[in-house]
C-alpha positions as CSV (number, residue, x, y, z in Angstrom):
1,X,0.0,0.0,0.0
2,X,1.4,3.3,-1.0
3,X,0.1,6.3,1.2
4,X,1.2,9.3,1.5
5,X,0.5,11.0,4.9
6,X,-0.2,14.4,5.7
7,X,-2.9,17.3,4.9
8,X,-4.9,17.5,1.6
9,X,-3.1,20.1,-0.7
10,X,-5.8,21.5,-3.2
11,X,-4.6,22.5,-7.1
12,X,-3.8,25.9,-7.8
13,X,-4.3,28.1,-4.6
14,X,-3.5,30.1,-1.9
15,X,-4.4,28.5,1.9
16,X,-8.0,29.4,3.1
17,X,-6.1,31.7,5.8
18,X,-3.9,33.2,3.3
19,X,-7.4,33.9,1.3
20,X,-8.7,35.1,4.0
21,X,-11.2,32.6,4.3
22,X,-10.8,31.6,7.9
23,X,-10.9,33.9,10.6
24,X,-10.6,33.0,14.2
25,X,-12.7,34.9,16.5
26,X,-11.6,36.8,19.6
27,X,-12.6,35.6,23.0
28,X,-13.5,38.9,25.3
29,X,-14.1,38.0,29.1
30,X,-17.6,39.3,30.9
31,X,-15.5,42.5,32.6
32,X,-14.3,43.7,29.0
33,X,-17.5,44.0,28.1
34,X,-19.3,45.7,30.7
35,X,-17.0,48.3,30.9
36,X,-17.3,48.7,26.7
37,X,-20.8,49.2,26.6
38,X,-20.3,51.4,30.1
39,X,-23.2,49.5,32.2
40,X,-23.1,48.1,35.8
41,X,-22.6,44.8,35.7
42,X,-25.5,44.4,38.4
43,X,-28.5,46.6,38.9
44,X,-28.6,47.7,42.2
45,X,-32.0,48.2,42.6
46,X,-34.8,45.9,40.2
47,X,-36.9,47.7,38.2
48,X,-35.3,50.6,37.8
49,X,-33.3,50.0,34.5
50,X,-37.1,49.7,32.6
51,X,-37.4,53.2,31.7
52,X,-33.8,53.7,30.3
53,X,-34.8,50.7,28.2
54,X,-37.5,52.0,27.1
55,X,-35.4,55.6,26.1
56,X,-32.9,53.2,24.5
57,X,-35.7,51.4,22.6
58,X,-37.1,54.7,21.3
59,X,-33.6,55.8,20.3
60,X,-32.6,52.7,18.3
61,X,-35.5,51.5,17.1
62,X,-37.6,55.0,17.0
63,X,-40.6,53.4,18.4
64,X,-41.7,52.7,23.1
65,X,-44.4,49.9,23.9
66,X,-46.9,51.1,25.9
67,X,-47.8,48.6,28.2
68,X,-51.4,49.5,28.5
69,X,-52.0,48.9,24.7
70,X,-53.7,45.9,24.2
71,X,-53.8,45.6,20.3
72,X,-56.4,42.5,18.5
73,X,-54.6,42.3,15.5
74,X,-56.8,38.6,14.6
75,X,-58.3,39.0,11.2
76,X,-62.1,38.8,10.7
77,X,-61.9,35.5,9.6
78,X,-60.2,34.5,12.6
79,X,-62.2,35.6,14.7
80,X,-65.4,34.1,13.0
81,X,-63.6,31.2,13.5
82,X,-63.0,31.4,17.6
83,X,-66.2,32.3,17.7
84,X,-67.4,29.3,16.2
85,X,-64.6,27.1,18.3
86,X,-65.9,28.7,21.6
87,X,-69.8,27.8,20.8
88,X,-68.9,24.1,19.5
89,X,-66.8,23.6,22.6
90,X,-69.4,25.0,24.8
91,X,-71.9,22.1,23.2
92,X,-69.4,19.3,23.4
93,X,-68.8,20.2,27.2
94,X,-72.3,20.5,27.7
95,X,-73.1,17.2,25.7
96,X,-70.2,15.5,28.2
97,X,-71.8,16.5,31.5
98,X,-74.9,15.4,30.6
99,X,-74.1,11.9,31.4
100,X,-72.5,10.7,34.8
101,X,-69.5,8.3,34.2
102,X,-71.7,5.1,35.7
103,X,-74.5,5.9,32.1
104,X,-70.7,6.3,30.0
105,X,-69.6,2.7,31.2
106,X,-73.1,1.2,30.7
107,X,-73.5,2.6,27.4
108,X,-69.7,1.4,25.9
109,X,-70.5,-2.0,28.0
110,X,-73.5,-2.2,25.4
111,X,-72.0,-1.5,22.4
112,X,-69.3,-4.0,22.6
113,X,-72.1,-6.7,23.5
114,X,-73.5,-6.1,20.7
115,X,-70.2,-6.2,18.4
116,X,-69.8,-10.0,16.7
117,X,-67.2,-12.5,17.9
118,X,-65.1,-11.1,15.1
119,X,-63.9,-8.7,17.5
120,X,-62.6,-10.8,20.0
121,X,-59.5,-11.6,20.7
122,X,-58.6,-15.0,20.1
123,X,-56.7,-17.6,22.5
124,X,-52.8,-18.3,21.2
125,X,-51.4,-21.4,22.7
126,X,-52.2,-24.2,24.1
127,X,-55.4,-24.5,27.0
């Protein structure tokens, strides 16, 4: 057997690093960046940080949530159709209390007397 060891050498080119094609990424510890983006690295007191958030949101993204607002953005159709959901789950909870467990267990008793021998399972084995 004739092998040759050692990396794979492709035709015609440069190293991916040479290339540029590999880049290794810089590790920065949890202190370099807090003191980067110049916040505490603990809030001293919870809940106060919401409303510079909230500044910071508007500043980026040019827009604050108001946490009142309470938008339905469901289209008609949708809402047709929860509407329909609700009343058709209203009847099958309805349709389900009507009977008490002890009528449920007489009824399914029924039924499967009156189901053939087909149905039954059949004895494997000897006995």
């Amino acid at each position: 057997m004739s092998f040759v060891g050692g990396k794979l050498k492709l035709k015609g080119g440069e190293t991916l690093k040479a290339t540029g094609g590999v880049k290794k990424k810089k590790k920065q510890d949890e202190k370099t960046l807090a003191a980067a983006s110049g916040a505490p690295e603990q809030d001293p007191l919870p809940g106060t940080n919401d409303d510079s958030a909230e500044k910071t949101r508007k500043a980026i993204h040019g827009y604050e949530l108001d946490p009142n607002a309470v938008e339905d953005r469901r289209t008609d159709a949708e809402k047709r159709f929860e509407a329909r959901f609700r009343k058709v789950e209203e009847q099958m909870c309805k349709k389900a209390a009507s009977k008490s467990h002890r009528e449920r267990v007489k009824e399914f008793n029924e039924y499967l007397a009156k189901l053939s021998e087909h149905h039954d399972i059949p004895k494997v084995g000897p006995g």
